[in-house]
C-alpha positions, 0 to 999 in steps of 0.5 A, spaced: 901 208 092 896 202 092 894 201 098 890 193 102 883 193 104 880 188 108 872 185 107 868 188 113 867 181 117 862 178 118 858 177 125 859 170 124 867 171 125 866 177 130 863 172 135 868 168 134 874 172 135 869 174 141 869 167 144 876 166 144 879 172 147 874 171 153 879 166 156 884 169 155 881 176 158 879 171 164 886 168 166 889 176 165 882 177 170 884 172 174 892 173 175 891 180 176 886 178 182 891 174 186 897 178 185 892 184 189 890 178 194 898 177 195 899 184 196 895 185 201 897 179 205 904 181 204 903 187 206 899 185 212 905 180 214 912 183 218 918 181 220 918 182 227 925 183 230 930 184 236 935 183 240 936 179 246 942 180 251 944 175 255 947 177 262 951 173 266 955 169 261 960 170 257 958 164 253 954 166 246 948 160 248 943 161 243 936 163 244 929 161 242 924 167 241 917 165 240 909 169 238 903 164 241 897 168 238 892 171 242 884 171 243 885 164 239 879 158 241 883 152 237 889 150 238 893 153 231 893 149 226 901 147 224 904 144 218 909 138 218 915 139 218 922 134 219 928 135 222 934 132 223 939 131 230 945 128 227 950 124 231 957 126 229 963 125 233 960 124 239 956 130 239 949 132 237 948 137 231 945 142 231 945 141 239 939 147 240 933 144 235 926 149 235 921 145 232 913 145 232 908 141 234 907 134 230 914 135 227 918 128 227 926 129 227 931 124 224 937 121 229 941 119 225 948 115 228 954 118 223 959 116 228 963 108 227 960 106 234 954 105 237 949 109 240 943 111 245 939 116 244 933 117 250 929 123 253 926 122 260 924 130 262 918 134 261 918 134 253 918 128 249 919 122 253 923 116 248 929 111 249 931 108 242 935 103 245 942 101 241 944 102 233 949 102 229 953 106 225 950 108 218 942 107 222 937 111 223 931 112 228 926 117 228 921 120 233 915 124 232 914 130 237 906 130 238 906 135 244 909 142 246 914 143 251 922 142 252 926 135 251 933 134 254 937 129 248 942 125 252 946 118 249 946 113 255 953 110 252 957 117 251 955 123 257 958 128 254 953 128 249 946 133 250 941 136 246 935 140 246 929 140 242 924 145 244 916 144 241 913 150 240 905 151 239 906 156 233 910 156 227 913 164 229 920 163 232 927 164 231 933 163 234 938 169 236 944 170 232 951 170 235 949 178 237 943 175 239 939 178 234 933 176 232 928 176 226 922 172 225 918 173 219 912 172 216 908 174 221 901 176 222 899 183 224 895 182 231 896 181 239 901 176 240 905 173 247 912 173 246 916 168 249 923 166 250 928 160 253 935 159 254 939 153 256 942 157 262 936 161 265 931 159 270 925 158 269 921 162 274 926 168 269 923 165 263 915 166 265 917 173 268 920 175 261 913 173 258 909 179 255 904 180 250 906 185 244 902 188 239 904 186 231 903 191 226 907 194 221 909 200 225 910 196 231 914 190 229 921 190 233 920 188 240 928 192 243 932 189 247 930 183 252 935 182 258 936 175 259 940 172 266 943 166 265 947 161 269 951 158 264 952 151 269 952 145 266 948 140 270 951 133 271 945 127 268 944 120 270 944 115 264 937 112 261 936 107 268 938 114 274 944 111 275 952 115 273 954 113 267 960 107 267 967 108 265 968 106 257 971 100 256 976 099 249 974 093 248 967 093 249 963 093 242 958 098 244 965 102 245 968 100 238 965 097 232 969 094 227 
């Protein structure tokens, strides 16, 4: 049996071999760092949940349920995002839109007409003015607050697009189930809104909750709704015109 022996290695070669498995036993270092890092954060985020029952209405309207962070001295810092309410078949779609502060949204017009797409109430204030078929045009939502979308040409067409100061929200199922996750633990004020309930109910349903991983669903939140649809004016405060089949605003060849 013959059997391989290696020469000792020199000093030399042992440096070497040293200094190049150093990088490597740094990256492995350095890679087992951050994956502990993201563990804890992981492990410091929930996923807060709850359910919102809506009480007066047999309609299944979609409810937005937002966490503003308590005890912050600046306003939080929010990443863009964009969005887009698309006009179909005489309709906004999706006709509810949650997004945050600073986000700006497409309106593009898919429809073989004209449109008018404008907002004159308490959130975004625009008028886009007339465009055609296969156009688009953007606006970018810099302040928080509700914008109620109409079409100054077609009056069965309406949307909303809430503006929120804080990236943790969600809108409710058709359940009304709801999960908004990533959330850090901490103290938060919960808020909610519906297209069909009053503001006075809106604020009294405000209230702060703990976030933690053993405090992370927030039960059952009663909602009364109206369920009526208010008629609005067009863009000038006046009621809408009867179309007219011959009118181009109507009718794009």
């Amino acid at each position: 049996m013959s059997r391989t022996f290696s020469e000792p290695a020199s000093e030399g070669d042992t440096l070497a071999r040293a200094s190049r498995s150093l990088p490597r036993l740094l990256r492995i270092f350095l890679l087992q760092l951050f994956l502990v890092g993201a563990a804890i954060c992981s492990a410091q985020n929930v996923s807060v949940t709850g359910k919102v029952v809506l009480e007066g209405s047999q309609s299944a309207t979609q409810t937005v349920v937002w966490l503003a962070p308590l005890g912050a001295a600046d306003p939080m810092p929010l990443a863009p995002m964009h969005a887009t309410l698309t006009q179909k078949n005489k309709m906004f779609e999706p006709h509810l839109l949650v997004i945050t502060r600073g986000t700006s949204v497409d309106f593009p017009n898919r429809d073989p007409w004209f449109h008018n797409v404008f907002s004159l109430f308490n959130g975004k204030r625009f008028d886009l003015g007339l465009y055609e078929a296969g156009s688009s045009r953007t606006v970018h939502f810099d302040r928080e607050g509700v914008s109620f979308i109409f079409c100054n040409i077609h009056p069965e067409m309406s949307a909303v697009v809430v503006v929120l100061g804080s990236p943790y929200f969600a809108l409710t199922n058709k359940e009304g189930e709801f999960d908004i996750a990533g959330v850090p633990a901490g103290r938060y004020t919960m808020h909610v809104w519906n297209e069909g309930a009053m503001p006075a109910t809106l604020k009294t349903l405000a209230r702060e909750v703990q976030v933690s991983e053993e405090a992370r669903n927030l039960g059952a939140i009663h909602l009364p709704v109206a369920g009526v649809t208010v008629a609005h004016k067009n863009k000038y405060g006046q009621a809408y015109e009867p179309p007219s089949p011959n009118n181009p605003v109507y009718v794009q060849p």
